[in-house]
Structure formats: structure tokens, C-alpha cells
C-alpha positions in Angstrom: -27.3 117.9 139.5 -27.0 117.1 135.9 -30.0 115.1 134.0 -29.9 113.9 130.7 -32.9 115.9 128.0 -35.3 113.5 127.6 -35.3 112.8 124.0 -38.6 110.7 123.4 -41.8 112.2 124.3 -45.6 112.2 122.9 -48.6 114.2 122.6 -52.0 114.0 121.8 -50.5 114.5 117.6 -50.1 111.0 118.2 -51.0 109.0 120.7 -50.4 110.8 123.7 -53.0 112.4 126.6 -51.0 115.8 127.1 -51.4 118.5 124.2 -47.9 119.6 123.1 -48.3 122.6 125.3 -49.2 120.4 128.4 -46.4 118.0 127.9 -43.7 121.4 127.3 -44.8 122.2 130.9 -44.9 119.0 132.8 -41.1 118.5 131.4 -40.4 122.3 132.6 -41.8 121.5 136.3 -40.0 118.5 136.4 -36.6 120.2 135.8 -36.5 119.1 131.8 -34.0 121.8 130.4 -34.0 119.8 126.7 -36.8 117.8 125.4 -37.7 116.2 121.9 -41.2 115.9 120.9 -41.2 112.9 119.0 -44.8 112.1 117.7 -45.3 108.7 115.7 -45.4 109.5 111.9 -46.2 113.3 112.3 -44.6 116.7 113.1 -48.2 118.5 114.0 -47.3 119.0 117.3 -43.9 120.9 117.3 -45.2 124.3 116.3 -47.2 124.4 119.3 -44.5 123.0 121.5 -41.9 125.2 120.2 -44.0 128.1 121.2 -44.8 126.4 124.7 -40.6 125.7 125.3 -40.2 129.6 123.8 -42.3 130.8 126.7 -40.8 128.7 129.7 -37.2 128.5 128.7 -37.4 124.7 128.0 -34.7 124.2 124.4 -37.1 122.0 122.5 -35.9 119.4 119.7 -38.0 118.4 117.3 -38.4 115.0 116.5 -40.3 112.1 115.0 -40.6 108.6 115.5 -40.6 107.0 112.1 -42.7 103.2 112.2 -40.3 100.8 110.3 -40.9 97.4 108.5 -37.8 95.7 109.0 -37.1 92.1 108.6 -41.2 91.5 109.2 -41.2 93.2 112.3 -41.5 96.6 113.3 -38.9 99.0 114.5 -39.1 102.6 115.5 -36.3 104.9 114.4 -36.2 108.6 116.2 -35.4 111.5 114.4 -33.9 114.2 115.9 -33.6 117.9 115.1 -35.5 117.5 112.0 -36.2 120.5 109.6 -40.1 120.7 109.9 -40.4 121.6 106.2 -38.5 119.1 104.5 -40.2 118.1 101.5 -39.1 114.8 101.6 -39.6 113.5 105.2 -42.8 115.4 105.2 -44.4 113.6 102.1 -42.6 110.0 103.5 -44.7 110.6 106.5 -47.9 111.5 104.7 -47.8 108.2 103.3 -47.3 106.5 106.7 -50.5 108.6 107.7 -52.5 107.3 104.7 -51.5 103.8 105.9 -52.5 104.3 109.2 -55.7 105.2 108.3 -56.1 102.1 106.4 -55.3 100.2 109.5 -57.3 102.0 112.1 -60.6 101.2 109.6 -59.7 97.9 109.2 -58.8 97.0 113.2 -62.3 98.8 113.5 -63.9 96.2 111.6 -62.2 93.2 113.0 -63.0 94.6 116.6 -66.6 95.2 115.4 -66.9 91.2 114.2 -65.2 90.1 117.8 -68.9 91.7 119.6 -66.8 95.4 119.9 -68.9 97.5 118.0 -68.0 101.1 117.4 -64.7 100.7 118.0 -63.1 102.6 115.0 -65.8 105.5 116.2 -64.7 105.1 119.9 -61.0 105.0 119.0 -61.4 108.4 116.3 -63.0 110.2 119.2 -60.0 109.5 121.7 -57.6 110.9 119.3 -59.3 114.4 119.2 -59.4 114.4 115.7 -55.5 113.7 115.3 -53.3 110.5 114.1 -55.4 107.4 115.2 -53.1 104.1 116.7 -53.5 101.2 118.5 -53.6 103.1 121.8 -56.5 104.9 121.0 -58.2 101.5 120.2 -56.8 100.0 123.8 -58.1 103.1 125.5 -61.3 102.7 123.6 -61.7 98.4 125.2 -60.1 99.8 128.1 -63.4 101.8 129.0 -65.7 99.6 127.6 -64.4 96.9 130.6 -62.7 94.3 127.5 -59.5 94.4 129.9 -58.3 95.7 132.9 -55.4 97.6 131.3 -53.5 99.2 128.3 -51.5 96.3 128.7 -54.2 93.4 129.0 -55.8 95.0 125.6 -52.4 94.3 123.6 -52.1 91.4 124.2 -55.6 90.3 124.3 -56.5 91.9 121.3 -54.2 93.6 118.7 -50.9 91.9 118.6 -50.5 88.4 115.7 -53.4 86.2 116.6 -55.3 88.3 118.3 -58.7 89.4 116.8 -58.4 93.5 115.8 -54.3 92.6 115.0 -53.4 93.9 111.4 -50.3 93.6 110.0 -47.7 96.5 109.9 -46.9 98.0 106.1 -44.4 100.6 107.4 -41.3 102.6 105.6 -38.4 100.4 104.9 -35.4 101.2 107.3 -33.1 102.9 104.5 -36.0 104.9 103.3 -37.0 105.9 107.2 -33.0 107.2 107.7 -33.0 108.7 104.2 -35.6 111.3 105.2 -34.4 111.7 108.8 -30.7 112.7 106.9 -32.6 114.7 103.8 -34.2 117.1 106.4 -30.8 117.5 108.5 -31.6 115.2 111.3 -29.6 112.6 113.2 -31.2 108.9 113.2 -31.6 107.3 116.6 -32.5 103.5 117.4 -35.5 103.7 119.6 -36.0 101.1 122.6 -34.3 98.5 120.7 -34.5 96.3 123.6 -38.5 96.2 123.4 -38.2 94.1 119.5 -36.7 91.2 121.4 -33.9 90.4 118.5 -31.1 87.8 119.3 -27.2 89.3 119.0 -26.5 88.3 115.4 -30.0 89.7 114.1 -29.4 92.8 116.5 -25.8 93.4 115.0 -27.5 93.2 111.3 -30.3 95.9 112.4 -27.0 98.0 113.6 -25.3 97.6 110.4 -28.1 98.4 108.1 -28.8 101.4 109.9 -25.6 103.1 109.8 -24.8 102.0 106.4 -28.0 103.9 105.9 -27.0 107.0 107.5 -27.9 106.3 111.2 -25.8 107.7 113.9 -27.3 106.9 117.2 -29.1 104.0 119.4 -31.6 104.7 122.5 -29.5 103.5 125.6 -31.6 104.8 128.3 -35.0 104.8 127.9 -38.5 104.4 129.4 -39.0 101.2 128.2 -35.5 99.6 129.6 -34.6 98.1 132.7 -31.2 99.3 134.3 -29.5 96.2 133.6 -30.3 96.8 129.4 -28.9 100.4 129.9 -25.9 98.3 129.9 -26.4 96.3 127.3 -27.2 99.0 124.7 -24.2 101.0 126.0 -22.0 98.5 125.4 -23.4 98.1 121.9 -22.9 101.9 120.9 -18.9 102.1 122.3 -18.5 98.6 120.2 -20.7 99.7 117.5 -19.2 103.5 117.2 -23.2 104.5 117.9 -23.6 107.7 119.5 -25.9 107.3 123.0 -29.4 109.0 123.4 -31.9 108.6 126.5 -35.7 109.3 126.5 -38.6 107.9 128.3 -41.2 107.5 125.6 -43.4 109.2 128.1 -46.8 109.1 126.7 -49.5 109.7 129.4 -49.6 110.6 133.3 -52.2 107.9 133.8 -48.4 105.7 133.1 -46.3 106.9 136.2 -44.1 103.7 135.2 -42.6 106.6 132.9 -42.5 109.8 133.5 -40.3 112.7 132.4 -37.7 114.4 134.6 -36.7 111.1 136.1 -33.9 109.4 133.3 -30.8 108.6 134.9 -27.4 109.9 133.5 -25.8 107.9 130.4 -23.5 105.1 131.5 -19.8 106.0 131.3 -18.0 105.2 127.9 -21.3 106.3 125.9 -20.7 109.6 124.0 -24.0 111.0 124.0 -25.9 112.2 120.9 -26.3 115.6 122.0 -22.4 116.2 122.8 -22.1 118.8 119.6 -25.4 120.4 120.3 -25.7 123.9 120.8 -26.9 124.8 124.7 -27.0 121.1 125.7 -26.6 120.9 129.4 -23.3 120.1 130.5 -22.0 121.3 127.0 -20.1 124.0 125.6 -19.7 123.3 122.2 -21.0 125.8 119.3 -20.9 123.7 116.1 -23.8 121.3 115.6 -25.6 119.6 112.8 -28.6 120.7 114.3 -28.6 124.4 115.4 -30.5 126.1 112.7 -33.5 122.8 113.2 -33.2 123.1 116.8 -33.7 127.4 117.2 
């Protein structure tokens, strides 16, 4: 039976629990035959993973999620089939890094003056070394009994209000699609469901982003319920957006999402991968992305 790739995924580059490696062969057991590694604000993981796909016979795409400042709020915007070694989307992502830094010290401060001392040392620890986030931080109050859950942590702690919150600084939206375009990409609307934006200011996000270059909207995912799949396909056919689907699976310890378990597009949606070389369910030979992509 035919399953859609899952084109969302993290890994420990970021702030997943699986290693590139481990999360190539969890999708492979679960019948994955196309997955995107889409770390936040880094392409570490994708030489590792393209090696791990190599060996099982798993096509990887390689992928980013790029952290947005749009209209005060953050957005996410997927990449997808990225050239690895594009100058420009590599050095716009450096300076995401170099802000995320900044933040993780100064949540680690905050946290330390609310009685959670060592946080920023707790947090850095959890990330092996790699891109530190807010996870890492909720993992970190997690085990040191501040809340019950990942969940209870956000919104207890790090969202506007709460005691280790700071403000987002991130890429502006055209800049974000610029690089995604510049290193041969297609630019995909993550999750849009998740930023809680009425019609009119949805329908302004849409037109910004394909004015910008964008091309695609996440229409299945992880973090919508089936009655939002609807939604969002509605809005690609209406807004000529082209459909993608992934879980934003980022840890086992999450069974809530897990890979190997998206449902097919609803009909209408043309989905983002229809000109892809070796897509499942797809015969056609020229794609955008099949020199990023090998």
C-alpha cells in the first residue's frame, strides 16, 4: 500500500534523541522508502544520514527547518532538497546558530534566577555537544521533577510570561525562502496549523511566501489533527500550493508521532514530490531536485 515519505524529521543535530543514523533506520523498519532530515537551523546531520539511507535503500532528502520572525511570531519554513554546500543558506544558518547560542545562555540565566540552577549546563549536556533549544532545556526541568512533561515545561516555563521565555530574533521570511531557492530547494510551510493565525493573517503569511519564492505548505503532518488535513488542503488547491506531509517526528519517548504512520494526501492536493526523481508512486524523471537529492 502506498505511504506518503515523511518529509519532517529530527535528529540529535538538533533537538532530536535518535542520531541521524538511528533515525535513517527506524524510518527503514517502519516501511519509510523517502525521508527528509530536516534539523532546526543546521545541515550537520545529513552526511551521516545520507550514508545510513545509502546502506538500507531508504532515498533520503535533505532538508532544513529554517526558524522565522514573521509578524512577531515565529514560523518554521522547511527546506527541501537543499544543496548542502550553498554558500548562502549555509552562512544564513550560521547566523541563526550564533543567535541560538545567545538564547540558550540567556534562558540559562533566567532559569538559574527562578531556583533552576545549572540549567544552561544541564541543557548543553543533553544536546551532546550539538545545536542547543528549548527541548534540551524541557528535557533538562523534565528530569530535575519541575514538570511532569515536555509539555508541562512549555508552558510552565519558556513560552511569553513564563520565567526562562526569551524572545525569538529569527531570519525574516523572504530572507528564510531566499536561501532555500539560492541552494536549489523548494520552500515548504511547516505545521502552519500549530501558529494559531486567523484566515486573513493566514492568507497574508501565504502571499508573502510565494511572492518570496515559496512553493509548498505542510498538509499532513505530525502536529495536525485529521480534520486540519482538510483545512490546509483546501488552502494549497485555492492557494496553487503544492502539498507536503511529515510527522516532525523528533523522539520515540513521543509515540503521539512516529514515522511510518502519515496517512495519504487528501484528494485534490498535488503533492510536492510529484516531479521527483524515484518518489513512490511516481514516474517522472525531471526534477528541481535530483542532483540535491542523489
Amino acid at each position: 500500500m502506498f505511504k506518503s515519505p515523511d518529509l519532517h524529521t529530527h535528529s540529535t543535530a538538533s533537538d532530536g534523541t535518535l542520531s541521524p543514523e538511528q533515525l535513517v533506520a527506524r524510518a527503514a523498519a517502519a516501511d519509510v522508502t523517502m525521508l527528509a532530515l530536516t534539523d532546526h537551523d543546521t545541515l550537520a546531520g545529513i552526511p551521516e544520514a545520507r550514508q545510513a539511507a545509502n546502506r538500507c535503500g531508504l532515498q533520503l532528502v535533505p532538508g532544513v527547518e529554517i526558524s522565522v520572525t514573521w509578524q512577531n511570531q515565529t514560523v518554521h519554513i522547511i527546506g527541501l532538497g537543499v544543496d548542502t554546500n550553498n554558500p548562502e543558506l549555509n552562512q544564513g544558518l550560521e547566523s541563526l546558530r550564533t543567535f541560538r547560542l545567545w538564547r540558550a545562555k540567556e534562558i540559562g540565566l533566567r532559569l538559574d534566577k527562578a531556583g533552576y540552577a545549572g540549567a544552561y549546563e544541564g541543557a548543553k549536556a543533553l544536546s551532546n555537544g550539538r545545536l542547543l533549544g528549548r527541548t534540551h532545556f524541557a528535557r533538562f526541568l523534565v528530569a530535575r521533577g519541575a514538570a511532569d512533561d515536555m509539555r508541562g515545561v512549555f508552558k510552565h516555563f519558556l513560552v511569553k510570561g513564563k520565567p526562562g521565555h526569551v524572545r525569538g530574533e529569527w531570519a525574516a521570511l523572504s530572507d528564510a525562502v531566499g536561501w532555500i531557492c539560492a541552494a536549489g530547494g523548494q520552500a515548504v510551510i511547516a505545521h502552519p496549523a500549530r501558529y494559531g493565525l486567523t484566515r486573513s493573517k493566514l492568507l497574508r503569511l501565504i502571499s508573502e511566501f510565494k511572492t518570496a519564492g515559496g512553493t509548498g505548505i505542510e498538509v499532513v503532518s505530525g502536529s495536525h489533527s485529521r480534520d486540519e488535513y482538510f483545512v490546509f488542503a483546501r488552502h494549497a488547491r485555492e492557494q496553487g500550493l503544492l502539498a507536503s506531509a511529515g510527522s516532525d517526528f523528533h523522539s520515540p519517548e513521543q509515540p503521539w508521532i512516529e514515522l511510518g504512520r502519515l496517512p495519504a494526501l487528501p484528494e485534490g492536493c498535488t503533492p510536492i514530490w510529484h516531479d521527483w526523481p524515484d518518489a513512490p508512486g511516481i514516474t517522472h524523471t525531471d526534477s528541481p531536485l535530483a542532483s540535491a537529492a542523489a
